[in-house]
C-alpha positions as a LaTeX table, in Angstrom:
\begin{tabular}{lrrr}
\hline
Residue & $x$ (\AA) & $y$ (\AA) & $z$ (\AA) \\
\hline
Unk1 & 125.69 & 138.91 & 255.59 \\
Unk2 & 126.87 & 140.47 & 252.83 \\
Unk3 & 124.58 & 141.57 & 249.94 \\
Unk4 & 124.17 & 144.98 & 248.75 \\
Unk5 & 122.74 & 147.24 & 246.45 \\
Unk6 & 121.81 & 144.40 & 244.04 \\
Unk7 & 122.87 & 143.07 & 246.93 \\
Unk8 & 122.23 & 145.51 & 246.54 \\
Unk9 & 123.11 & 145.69 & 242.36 \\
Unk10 & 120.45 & 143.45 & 243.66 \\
Unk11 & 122.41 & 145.72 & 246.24 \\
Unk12 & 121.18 & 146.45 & 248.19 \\
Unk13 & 124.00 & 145.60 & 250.02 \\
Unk14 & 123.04 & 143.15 & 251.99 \\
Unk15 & 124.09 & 145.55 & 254.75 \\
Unk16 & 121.53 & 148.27 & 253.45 \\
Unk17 & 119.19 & 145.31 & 254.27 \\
Unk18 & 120.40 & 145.20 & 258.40 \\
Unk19 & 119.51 & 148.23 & 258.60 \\
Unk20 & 115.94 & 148.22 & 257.21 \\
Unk21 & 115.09 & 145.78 & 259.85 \\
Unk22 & 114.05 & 148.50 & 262.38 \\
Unk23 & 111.79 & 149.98 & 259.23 \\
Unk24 & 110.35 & 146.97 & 257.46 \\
Unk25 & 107.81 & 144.39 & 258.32 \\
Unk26 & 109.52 & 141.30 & 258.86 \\
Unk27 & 107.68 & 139.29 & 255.85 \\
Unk28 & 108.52 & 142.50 & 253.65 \\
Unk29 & 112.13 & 142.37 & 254.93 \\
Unk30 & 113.03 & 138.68 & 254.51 \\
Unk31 & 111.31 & 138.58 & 251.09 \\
Unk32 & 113.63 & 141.43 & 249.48 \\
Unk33 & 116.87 & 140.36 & 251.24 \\
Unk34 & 116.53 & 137.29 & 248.83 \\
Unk35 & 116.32 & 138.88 & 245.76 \\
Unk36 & 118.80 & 141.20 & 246.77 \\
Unk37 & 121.30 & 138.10 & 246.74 \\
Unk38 & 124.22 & 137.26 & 243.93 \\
Unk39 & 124.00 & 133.70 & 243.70 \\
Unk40 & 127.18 & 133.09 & 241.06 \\
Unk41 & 130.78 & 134.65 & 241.06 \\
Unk42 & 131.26 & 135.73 & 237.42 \\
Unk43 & 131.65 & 139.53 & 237.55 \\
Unk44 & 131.89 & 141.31 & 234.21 \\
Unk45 & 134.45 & 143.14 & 233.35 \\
Unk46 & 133.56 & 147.16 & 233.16 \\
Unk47 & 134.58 & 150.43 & 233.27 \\
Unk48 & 134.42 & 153.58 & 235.06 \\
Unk49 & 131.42 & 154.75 & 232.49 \\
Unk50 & 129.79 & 151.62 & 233.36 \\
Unk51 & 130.02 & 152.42 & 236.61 \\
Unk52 & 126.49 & 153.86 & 238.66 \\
Unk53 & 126.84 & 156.98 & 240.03 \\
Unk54 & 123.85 & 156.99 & 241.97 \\
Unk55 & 121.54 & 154.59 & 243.07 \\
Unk56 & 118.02 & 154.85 & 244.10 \\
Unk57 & 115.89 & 152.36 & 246.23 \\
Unk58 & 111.98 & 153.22 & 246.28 \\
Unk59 & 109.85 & 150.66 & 248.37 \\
Unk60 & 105.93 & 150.98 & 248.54 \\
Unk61 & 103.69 & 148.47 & 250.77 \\
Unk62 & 100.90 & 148.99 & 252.87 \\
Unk63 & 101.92 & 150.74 & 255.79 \\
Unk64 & 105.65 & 151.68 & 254.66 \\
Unk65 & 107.06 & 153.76 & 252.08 \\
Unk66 & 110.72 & 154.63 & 251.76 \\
Unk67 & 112.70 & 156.18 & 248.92 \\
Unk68 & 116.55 & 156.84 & 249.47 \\
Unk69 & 119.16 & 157.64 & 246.79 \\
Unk70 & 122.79 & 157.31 & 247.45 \\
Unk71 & 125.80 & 158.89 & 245.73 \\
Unk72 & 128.21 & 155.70 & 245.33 \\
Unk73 & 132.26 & 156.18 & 244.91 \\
Unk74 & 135.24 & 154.40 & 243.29 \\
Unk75 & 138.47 & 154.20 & 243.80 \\
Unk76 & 141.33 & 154.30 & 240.76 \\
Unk77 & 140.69 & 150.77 & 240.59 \\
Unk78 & 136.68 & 150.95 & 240.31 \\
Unk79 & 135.88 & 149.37 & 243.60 \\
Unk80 & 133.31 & 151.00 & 245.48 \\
Unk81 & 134.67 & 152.81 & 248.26 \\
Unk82 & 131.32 & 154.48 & 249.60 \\
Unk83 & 127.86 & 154.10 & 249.13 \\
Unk84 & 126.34 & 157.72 & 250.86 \\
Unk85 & 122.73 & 158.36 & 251.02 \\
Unk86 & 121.64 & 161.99 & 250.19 \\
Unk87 & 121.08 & 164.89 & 251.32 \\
Unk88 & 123.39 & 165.11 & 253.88 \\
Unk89 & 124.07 & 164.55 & 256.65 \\
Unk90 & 123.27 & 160.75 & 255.50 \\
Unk91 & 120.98 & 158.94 & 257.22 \\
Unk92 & 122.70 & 155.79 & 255.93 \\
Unk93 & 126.46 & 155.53 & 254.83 \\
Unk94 & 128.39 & 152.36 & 253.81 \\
Unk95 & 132.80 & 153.09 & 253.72 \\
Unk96 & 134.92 & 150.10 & 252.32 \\
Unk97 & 138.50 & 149.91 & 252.93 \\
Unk98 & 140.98 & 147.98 & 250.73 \\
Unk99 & 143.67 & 147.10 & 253.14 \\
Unk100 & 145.12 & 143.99 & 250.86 \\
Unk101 & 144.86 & 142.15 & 248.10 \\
Unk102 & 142.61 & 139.58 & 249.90 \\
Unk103 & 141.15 & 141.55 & 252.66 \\
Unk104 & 138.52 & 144.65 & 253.25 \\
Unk105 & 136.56 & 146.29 & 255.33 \\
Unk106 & 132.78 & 147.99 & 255.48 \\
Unk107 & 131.94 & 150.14 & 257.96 \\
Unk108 & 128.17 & 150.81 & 258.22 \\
Unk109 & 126.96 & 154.17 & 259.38 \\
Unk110 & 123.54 & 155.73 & 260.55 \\
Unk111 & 123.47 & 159.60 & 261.14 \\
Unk112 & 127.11 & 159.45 & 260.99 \\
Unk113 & 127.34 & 156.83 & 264.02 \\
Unk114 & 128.78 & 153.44 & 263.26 \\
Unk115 & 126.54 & 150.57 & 263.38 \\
Unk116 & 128.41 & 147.61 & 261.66 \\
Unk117 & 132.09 & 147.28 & 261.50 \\
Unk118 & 132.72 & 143.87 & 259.18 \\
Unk119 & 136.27 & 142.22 & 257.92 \\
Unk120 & 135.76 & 140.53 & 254.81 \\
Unk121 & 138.84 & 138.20 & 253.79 \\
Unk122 & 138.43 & 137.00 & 249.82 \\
Unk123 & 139.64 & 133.37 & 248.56 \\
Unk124 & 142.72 & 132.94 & 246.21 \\
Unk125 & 140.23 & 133.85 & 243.10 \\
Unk126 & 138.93 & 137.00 & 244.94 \\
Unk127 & 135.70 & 135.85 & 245.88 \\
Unk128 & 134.46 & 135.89 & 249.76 \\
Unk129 & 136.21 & 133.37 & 252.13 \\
Unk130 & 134.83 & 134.49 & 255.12 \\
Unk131 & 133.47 & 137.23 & 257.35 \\
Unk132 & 133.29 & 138.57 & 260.65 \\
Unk133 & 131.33 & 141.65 & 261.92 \\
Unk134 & 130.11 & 143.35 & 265.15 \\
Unk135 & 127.33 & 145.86 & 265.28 \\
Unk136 & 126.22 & 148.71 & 267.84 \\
Unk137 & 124.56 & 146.31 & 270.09 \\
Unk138 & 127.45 & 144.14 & 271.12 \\
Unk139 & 126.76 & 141.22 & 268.52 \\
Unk140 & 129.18 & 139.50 & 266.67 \\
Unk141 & 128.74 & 137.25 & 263.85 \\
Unk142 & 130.82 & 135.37 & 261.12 \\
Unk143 & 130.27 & 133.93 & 257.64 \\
Unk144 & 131.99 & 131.15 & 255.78 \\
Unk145 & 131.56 & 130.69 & 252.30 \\
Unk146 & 131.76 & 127.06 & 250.15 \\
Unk147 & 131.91 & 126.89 & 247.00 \\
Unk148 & 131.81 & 124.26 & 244.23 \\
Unk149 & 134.70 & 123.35 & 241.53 \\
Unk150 & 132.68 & 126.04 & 239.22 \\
Unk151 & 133.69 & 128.84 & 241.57 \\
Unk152 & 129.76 & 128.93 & 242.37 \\
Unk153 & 128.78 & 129.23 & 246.08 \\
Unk154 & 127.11 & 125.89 & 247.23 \\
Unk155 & 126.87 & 127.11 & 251.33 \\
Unk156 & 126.75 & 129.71 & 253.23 \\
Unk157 & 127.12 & 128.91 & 256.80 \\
Unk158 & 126.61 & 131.92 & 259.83 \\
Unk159 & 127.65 & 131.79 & 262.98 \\
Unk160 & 127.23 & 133.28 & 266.51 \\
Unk161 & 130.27 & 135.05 & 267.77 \\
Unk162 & 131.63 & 135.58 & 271.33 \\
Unk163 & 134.78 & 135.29 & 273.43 \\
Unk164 & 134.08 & 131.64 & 274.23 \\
Unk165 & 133.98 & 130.80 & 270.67 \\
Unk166 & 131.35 & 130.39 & 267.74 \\
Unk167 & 127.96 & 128.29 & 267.57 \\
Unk168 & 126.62 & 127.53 & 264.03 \\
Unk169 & 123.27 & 130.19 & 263.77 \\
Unk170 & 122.14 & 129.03 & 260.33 \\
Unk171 & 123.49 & 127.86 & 257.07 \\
Unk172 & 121.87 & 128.69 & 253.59 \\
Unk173 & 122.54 & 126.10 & 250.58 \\
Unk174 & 122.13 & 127.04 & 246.88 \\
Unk175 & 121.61 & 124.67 & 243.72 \\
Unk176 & 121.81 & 125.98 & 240.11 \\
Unk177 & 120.57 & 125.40 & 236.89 \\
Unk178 & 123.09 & 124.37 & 233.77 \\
Unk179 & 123.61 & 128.42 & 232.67 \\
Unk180 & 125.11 & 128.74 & 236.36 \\
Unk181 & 121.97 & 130.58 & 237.47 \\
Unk182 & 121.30 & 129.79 & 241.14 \\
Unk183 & 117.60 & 128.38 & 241.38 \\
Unk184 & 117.12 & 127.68 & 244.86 \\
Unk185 & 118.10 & 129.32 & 247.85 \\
Unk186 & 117.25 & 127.12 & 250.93 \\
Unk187 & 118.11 & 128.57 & 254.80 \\
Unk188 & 118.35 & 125.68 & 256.77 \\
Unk189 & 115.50 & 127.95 & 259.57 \\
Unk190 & 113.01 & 126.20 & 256.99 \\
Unk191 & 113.05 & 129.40 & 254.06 \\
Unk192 & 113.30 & 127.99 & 250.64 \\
Unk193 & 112.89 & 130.47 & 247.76 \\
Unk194 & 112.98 & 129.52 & 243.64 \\
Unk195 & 114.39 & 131.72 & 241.30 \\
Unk196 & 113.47 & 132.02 & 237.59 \\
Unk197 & 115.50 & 134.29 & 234.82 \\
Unk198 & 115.49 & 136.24 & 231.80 \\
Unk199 & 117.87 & 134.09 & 229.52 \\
Unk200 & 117.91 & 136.55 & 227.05 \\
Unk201 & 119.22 & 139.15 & 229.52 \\
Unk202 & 122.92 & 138.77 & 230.73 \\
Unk203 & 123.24 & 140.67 & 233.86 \\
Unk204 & 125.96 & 143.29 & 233.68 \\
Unk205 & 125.01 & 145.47 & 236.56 \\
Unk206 & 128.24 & 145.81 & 238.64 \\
Unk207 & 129.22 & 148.21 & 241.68 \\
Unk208 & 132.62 & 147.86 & 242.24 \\
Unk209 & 131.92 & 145.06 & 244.40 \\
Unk210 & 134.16 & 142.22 & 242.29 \\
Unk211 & 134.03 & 140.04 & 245.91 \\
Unk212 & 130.47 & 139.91 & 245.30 \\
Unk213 & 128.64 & 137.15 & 244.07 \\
Unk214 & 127.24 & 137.71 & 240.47 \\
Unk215 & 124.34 & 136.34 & 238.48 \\
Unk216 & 124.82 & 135.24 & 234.61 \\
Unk217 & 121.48 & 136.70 & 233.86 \\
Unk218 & 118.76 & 139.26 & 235.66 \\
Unk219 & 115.83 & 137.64 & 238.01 \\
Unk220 & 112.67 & 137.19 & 236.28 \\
Unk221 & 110.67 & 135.83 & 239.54 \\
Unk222 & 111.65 & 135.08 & 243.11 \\
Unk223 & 109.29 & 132.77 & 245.22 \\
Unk224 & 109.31 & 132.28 & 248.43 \\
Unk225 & 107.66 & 131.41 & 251.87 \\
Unk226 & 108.66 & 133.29 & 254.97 \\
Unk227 & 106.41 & 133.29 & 258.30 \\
Unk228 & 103.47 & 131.31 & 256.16 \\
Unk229 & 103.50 & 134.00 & 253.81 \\
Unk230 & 103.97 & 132.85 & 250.48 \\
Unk231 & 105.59 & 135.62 & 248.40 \\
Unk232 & 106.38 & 135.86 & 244.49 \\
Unk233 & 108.19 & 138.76 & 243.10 \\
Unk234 & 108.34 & 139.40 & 239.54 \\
Unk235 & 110.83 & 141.68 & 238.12 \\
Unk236 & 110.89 & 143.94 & 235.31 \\
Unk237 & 113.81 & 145.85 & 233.82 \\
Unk238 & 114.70 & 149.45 & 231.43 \\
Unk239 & 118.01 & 150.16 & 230.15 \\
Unk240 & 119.70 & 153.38 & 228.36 \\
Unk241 & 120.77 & 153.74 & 224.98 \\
Unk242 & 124.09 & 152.22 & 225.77 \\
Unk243 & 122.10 & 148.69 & 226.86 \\
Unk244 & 123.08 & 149.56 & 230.64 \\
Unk245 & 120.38 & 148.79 & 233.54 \\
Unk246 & 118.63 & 151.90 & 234.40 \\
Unk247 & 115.70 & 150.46 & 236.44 \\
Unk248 & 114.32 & 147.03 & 237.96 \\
Unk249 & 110.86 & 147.24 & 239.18 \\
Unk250 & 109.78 & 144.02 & 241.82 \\
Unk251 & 106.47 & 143.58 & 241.89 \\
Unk252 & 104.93 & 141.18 & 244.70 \\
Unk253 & 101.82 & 138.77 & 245.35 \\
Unk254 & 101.06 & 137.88 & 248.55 \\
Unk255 & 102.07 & 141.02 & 249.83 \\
Unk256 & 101.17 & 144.38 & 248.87 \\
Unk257 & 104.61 & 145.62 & 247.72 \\
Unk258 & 106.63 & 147.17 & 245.25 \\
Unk259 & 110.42 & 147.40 & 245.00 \\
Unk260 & 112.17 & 149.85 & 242.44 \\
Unk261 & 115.97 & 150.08 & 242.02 \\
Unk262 & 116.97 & 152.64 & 239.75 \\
Unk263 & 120.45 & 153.71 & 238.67 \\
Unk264 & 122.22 & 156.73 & 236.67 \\
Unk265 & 125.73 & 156.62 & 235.02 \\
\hline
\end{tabular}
């Protein structure tokens, strides 16, 4: 699934998020995957000096600690073309390809051996259509993505892949509030998570990722349930002199976690 750095800006990626699932508990993991997501497709225009040149993901719980930064890269058009974590060689590296107007790839890399290849096709506005990716371990999956007549994604369905066809895995369903915020996220495996925001806060966090989903405003809380655990994250954020998001600090009840994202220009 796609989310990255916030996914992930909440981006993670969402593919920085496949590979923490070797690392992180499995509460831990599901609970920042969803507030890694975009939930709207407005994307703010920007600039190359808007741009983050690095990015820096710092996760504390009991039991795990983890702090990677990554040097990210554009091409002449500001799209992200990699996403490298440092010092090399990189443990983690994400490549995207721009092979059409409607069409990419992302290759995923760990120590410099490929461990997600995904095709992402984009929709006659240039948001996501649909997906399909196989990893190291023989899987295949694909995505297809619904949206409403606001351009605002109502479903996300996922499916199993193989050469006999495809088998519906899970879909996730989002509703939103009248700003265009997403509010709920509900994964149809029984995970429903609320969102709350800062109204006062327009998100402008971008990273070259136009395909990606993007939120009118920046998360204030996240709630959500995932294997009994009820979790609630609260976010807080710091920006430079030039109003541009230099830090977003998650803090979590229920679990013992923190989650800070920081970025320089």
């Amino acid at each position: 699934m796609i989310i990255l750095p916030d996914r992930f800006p909440d981006l993670i990626l969402r593919k920085t998020n496949h590979m923490k699932k070797t690392l992180l508990p499995a509460t831990l993991f599901a609970f920042f995957l969803f507030t890694a997501c975009k939930k709207n497709n407005e994307t703010p225009s920007t600039g190359s000096a808007s741009l983050p040149k690095t990015y820096t993901e710092d996760i504390r719980s009991t039991g795990f600690n983890s702090l990677t930064t990554y040097n990210l890269t554009y091409d002449g058009n500001n799209r992200m073309t990699s996403m490298t974590a440092i010092p090399e060689p990189a443990i983690v590296k994400f490549v995207y390809n721009y092979s059409s107007n409607n069409s990419l790839t992302m290759d995923l890399y760990n120590s410099n051996v490929l461990s997600i290849h995904e095709i992402l096709w984009l929709n006659a506005s240039g948001s996501l259509d649909s997906t399909y990716q196989y990893n190291d371990t023989n899987d295949s999956s694909t995505e297809k993505y619904i949206y409403n007549s606001s351009k605002q994604i109502l479903q996300i369905k996922n499916y199993k892949y193989s050469t006999s066809g495809s088998a519906l895995d899970h879909t996730t369903e989002y509703t939103y509030d009248n700003l265009g915020n997403a509010i709920t996220e509900s994964i149809s495996n029984g995970t429903l998570t609320n969102f709350t925001y800062y109204t006062n806060m327009p998100n402008t966090l971008t990273m070259g990722l136009t395909f990606n989903p993007q939120a009118k405003y920046l998360i204030k809380t996240a709630s959500s349930s995932s294997s009994g655990t009820p979790v609630t994250a609260t976010h807080f954020y710091s920006f430079d002199s030039s109003n541009r998001l230099i830090k977003d600090s998650a803090v979590t009840t229920g679990v013992s976690a923190i989650l800070i994202k920081s970025y320089t220009y």
